[in-house]
N, C-alpha and C positions, 0 to 999 in steps of 0.2 A: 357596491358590486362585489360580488362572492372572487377571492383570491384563487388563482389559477395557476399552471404551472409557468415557469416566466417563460419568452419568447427567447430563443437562444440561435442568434442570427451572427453576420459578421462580425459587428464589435464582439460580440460573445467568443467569439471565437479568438478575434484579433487580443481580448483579453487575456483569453486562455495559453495563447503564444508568449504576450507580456510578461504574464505571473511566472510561465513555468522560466522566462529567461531570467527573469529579475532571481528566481529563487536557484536556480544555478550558478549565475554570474556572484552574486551573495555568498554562496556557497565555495565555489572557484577563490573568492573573495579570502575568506576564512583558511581555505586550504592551505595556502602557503604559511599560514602562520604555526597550525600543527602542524607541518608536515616539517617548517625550519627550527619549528622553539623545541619540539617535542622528539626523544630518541624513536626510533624505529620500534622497539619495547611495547613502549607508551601508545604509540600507533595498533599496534596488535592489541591491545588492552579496549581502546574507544571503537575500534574494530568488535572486538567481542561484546561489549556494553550496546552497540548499537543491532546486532545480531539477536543479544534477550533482549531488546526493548519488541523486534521485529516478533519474536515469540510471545511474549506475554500477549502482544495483542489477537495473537489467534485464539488467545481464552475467549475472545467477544466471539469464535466459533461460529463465525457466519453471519450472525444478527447483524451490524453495523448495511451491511450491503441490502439485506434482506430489510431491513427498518428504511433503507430509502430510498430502494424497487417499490417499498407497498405506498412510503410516504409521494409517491409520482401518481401512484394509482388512485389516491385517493384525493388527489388534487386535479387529475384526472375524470374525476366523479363516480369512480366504482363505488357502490353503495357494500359491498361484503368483499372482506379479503380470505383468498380461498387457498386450501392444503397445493395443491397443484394447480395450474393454467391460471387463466385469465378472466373476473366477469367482465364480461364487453362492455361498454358505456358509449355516449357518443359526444360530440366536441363540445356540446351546450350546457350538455348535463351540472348540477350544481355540488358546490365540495358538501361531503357529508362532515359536518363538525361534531357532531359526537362521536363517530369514526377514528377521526383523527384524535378526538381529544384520550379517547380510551385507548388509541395508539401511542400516545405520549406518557400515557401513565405505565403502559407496558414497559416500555423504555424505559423507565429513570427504576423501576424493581429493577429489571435483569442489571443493569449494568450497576449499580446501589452493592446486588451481592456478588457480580463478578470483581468489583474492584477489594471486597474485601477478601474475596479467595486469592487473587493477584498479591495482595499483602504477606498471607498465612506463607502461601508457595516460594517467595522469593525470599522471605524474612529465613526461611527453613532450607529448602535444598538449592535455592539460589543461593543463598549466604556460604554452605558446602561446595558448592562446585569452584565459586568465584575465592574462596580460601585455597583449591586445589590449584587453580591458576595463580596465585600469588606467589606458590612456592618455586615460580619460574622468574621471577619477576625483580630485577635486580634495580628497580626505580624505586619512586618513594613512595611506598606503600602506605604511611600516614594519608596521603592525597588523595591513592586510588581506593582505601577504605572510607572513605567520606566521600568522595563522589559515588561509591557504589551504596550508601544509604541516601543518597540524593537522587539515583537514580531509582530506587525502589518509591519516595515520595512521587516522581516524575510519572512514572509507570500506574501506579493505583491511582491519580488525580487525571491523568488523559484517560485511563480506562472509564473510572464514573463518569467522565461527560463525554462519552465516547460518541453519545448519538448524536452530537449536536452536529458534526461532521453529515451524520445522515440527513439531519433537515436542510442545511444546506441544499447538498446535494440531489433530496427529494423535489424541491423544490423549483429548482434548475434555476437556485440564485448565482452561476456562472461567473458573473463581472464581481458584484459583491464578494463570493469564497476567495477568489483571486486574491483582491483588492486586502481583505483579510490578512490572506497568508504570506503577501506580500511584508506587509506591514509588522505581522510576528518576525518574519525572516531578519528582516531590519533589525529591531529589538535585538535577536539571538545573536546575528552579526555585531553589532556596537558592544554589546556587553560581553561577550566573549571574547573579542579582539585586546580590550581594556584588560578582562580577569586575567587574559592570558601575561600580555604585558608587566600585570600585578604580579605574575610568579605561580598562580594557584595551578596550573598543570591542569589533568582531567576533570578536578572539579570546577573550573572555570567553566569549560563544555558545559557537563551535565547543570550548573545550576542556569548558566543561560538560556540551554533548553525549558527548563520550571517555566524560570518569568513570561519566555515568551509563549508558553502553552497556555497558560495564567490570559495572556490579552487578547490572545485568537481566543479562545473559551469565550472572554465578557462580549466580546465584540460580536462576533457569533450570534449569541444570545439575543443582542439589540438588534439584530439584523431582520433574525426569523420573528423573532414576537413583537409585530407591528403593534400599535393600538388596536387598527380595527380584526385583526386577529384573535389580539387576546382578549375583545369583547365579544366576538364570536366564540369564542372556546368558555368564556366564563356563562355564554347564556344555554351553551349545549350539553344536554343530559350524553354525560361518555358510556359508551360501550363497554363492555367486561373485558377487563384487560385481559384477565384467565384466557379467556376466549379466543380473544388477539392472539394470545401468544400461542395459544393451541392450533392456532388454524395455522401459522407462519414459523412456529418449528420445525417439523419436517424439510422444508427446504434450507434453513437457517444449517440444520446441524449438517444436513449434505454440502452446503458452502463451506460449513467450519471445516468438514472432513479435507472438500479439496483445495483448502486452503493449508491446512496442515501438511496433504503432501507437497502442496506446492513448496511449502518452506523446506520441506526436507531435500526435494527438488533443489532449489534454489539459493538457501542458506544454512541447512545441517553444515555444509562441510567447512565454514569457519568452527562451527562450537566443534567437530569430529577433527577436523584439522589439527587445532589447538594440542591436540592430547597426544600428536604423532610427529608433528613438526614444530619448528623453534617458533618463536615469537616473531623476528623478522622473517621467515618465511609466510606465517600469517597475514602480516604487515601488508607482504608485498601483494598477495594475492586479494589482501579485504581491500585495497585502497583501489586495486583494477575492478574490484564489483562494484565498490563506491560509485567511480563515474559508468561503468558499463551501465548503473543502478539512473543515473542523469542522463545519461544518453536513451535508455527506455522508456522514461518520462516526458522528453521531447518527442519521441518516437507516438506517443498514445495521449498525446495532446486532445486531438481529434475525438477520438473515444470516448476518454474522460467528460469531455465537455457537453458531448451528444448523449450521455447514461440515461438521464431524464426523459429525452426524448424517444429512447430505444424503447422504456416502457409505456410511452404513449402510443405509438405505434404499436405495438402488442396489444394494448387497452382498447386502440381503434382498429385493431385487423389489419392494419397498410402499410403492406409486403412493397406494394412499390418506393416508398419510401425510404425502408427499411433497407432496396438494393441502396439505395443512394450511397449511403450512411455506411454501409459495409465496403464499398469500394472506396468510400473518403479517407474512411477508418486501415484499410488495409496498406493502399498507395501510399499515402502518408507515412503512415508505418516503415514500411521497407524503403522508399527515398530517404525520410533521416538516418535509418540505421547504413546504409550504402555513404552515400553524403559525411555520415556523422565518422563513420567506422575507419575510411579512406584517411579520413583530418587524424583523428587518433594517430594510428599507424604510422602517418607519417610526420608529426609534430609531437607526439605525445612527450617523450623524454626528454626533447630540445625545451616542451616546457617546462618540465620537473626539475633541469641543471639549471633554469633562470630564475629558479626560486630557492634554489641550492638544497634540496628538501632529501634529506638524509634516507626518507623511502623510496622503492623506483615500482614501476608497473611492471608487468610479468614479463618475459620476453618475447617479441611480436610473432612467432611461430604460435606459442600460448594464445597470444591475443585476439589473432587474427581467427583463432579454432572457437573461441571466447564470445566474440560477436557472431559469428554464425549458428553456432549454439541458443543465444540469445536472443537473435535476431524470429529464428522459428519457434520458441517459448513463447514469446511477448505476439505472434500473429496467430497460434492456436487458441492462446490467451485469450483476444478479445473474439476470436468464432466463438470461443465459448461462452463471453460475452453476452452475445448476441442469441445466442440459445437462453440462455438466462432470465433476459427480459424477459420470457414468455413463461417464465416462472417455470420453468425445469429443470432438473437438475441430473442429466444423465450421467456427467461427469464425473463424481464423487469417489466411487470406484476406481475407476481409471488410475485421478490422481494418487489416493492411499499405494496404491501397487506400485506406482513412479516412483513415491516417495522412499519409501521399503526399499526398492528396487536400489536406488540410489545409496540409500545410508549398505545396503549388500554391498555394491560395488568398492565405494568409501573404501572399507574397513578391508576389503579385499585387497585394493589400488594401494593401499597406504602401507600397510603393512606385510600380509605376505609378498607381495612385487614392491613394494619401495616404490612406488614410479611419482611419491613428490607431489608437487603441485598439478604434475601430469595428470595424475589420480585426482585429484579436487576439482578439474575443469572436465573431463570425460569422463567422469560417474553420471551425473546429471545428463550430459549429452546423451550417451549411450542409452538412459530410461525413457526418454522422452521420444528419441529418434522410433525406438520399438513401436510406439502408440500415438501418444496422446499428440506430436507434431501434426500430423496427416490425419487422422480420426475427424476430429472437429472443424478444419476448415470447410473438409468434403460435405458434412451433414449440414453444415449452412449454406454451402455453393447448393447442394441437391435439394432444399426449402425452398431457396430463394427463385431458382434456375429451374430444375428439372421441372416443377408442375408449370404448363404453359400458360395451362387456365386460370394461373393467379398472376 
């Protein structure tokens, strides 16, 4: 029987709940340990190291999302993947395996020479920028220079198997990715806990992250390339990769773009921060994105889980559907961040003094500006989302200008006003509030809603 997209129902979902607690709770887990073993400094350091790992992966510039939007459609039974929209197909239709297989060959070229450009760029002006940051840096910089070639291995080897991420996800293997990165999380936890105990400072982190990227990658691997798969794929004449990739750039680089502002949006102002304010002010403000970062993760549970599904429903035309999914995806959304945001506020620092962790969260006037800021990113977010699956990409624009907009503000907030960490949480606000918060929910409510007749 020809392999199909998997069926992603309640356990699917109830899954998806499981994994993203397990990888928080793990995470929550971890924290007190750098947050007790590790100076405030040192925090600002894995703060910034976790900020480039967030940049390097925008070199994959859209592809990764776009490799499994197409790898849905093709499991889906589209027989040609196209510059814009959707070819329709219908639920019975059978996978094209030479499709998919000349799609698997595109994949491992792009990402083969993105991981080696990922190398050249960080070995060069990553090596420059993170030498400019040491000379702030009164820890042991033996540690933080050997975690920072640990994390350049880290960064070039998730980049080459970047897309395995996509097949998953193409696939809507849901319970399995969980089940995965559950399991990594583990790994990274145990052996980090240990390194750290052993004394190694940063590079405990960063090389636990390696190992456990190292067993999600294998495992991965065994997951998607079943047997009767990979006799399917060995007996199919593939398609021109060339080709693939020509029909699926165009949107790939409109992704990479607004994904690029989004980071500028959303994480420029650790790296821009860094060069205006101390290290423990960095500290304070990377460790409130950290979890503001885990609280948007529980927030788009929902979402995440239904991606696959969103471009079946584009594949099959069924907008009815599609409300469902949008109003799961949305409600969902803004109850954790309400629910989530509330808990913060008011338990936050009671937790950080019971783990006696020498960094603190911003202060709740901050915070409270922090999550509602956040709150309307992460809901234009997934409208835009949902425009996505339909394989367009109006957005791109938009975001570059937020992006801009933001690093303008930055450089403005920080320096001629001084206004501090002030500056680093209402630059972003301010670009986003202009446009792209309200732009894109409207254009999915007026899809979905305005025509009757659909």
């Amino acid at each position: 029987m020809a392999e199909k997209i998997e069926h992603i129902g309640k356990k699917e979902i109830a899954w998806s709940y499981a994994g993203t607690a397990f990888m928080i709770g793990a995470g929550v887990l971890l924290l007190p340990f750098i947050l007790n073993k590790m100076p405030q400094e040192t925090v600002g350091i894995w703060n910034i190291f976790q900020t480039i790992t967030m940049l390097v992966l925008l070199l994959d510039f859209g592809f990764r999302p776009t490799f499994a939007r197409n790898i849905s459609y093709i499991f889906s039974g589209v027989k040609t993947l196209q510059k814009k929209g959707v070819a329709h197909t219908t639920a019975d239709a059978e996978v094209d395996y030479g499709l998919l297989k000349g799609s698997l060959l595109a994949m491992k070229r792009f990402y083969r020479w993105m991981a080696l450009a990922v190398f050249g760029l960080l070995q060069t002006a990553g090596t420059a920028y993170f030498y400019f940051i040491l000379q702030k840096y009164s820890g042991d910089r033996t540690d933080a220079m050997v975690a920072w070639l640990l994390l350049i291995a880290i960064n070039c080897y998730n980049l080459y198997t970047f897309y395995y991420d996509a097949l998953l996800t193409g696939k809507g293997y849901v319970k399995r990715s969980q089940q995965i990165n559950m399991l990594g999380q583990a790994v990274y936890i145990g052996l980090a806990i240990g390194l750290i105990y052993a004394g190694l400072g940063l590079t405990a982190i960063v090389a636990s992250q390696l190992v456990s990227t190292v067993v999600r990658r294998v495992l991965t691997y065994r997951v998607f390339f079943t047997q009767e798969l990979k006799s399917r794929l060995e007996k199919a004449e593939p398609q021109e990769p060339k080709k693939i990739l020509t029909a699926i750039t165009p949107n790939a680089v409109k992704i990479g773009l607004t994904q690029l502002g989004g980071f500028c949006v959303n994480k420029s102002a650790i790296l821009i921060g860094s060069a205006f304010l101390t290290l423990d002010e960095v500290a304070c403000y990377g460790i409130t994105l950290q979890v503001m970062d885990i609280l948007a993760r529980c927030a788009t549970v929902f979402y995440q889980s239904y991606l696959p599904k969103l471009a079946q429903c584009r594949a099959e035309n069924d907008l009815t559907t599609l409300k469902h999914y949008y109003l799961l995806c949305i409600g969902s959304l803004w109850a954790m961040f309400i629910v989530g945001g509330l808990a913060w506020i008011w338990m936050g620092e009671w937790a950080l003094s019971l783990i006696k962790s020498q960094t603190h969260f911003v202060p709740m006037a901050m915070l409270g500006v922090m999550l509602i800021i956040n709150a309307l990113e992460h809901n234009h977010a997934v409208s835009a989302g949902f425009i996505m699956a339909d394989n367009k990409i109006p957005f791109f624009i938009p975001s570059l200008v937020s992006g801009a907009a933001t690093i303008a503000l930055l450089v403005l907030f920080l320096k001629p006003f001084g206004m501090g960490m002030w500056g680093l949480i209402l630059a972003p606000g301010i670009a986003q509030l202009a446009y792209q918060n309200w732009k894109w929910p409207s254009v999915v409510i007026k899809e979905l809603w305005g025509n009757k007749s659909k």
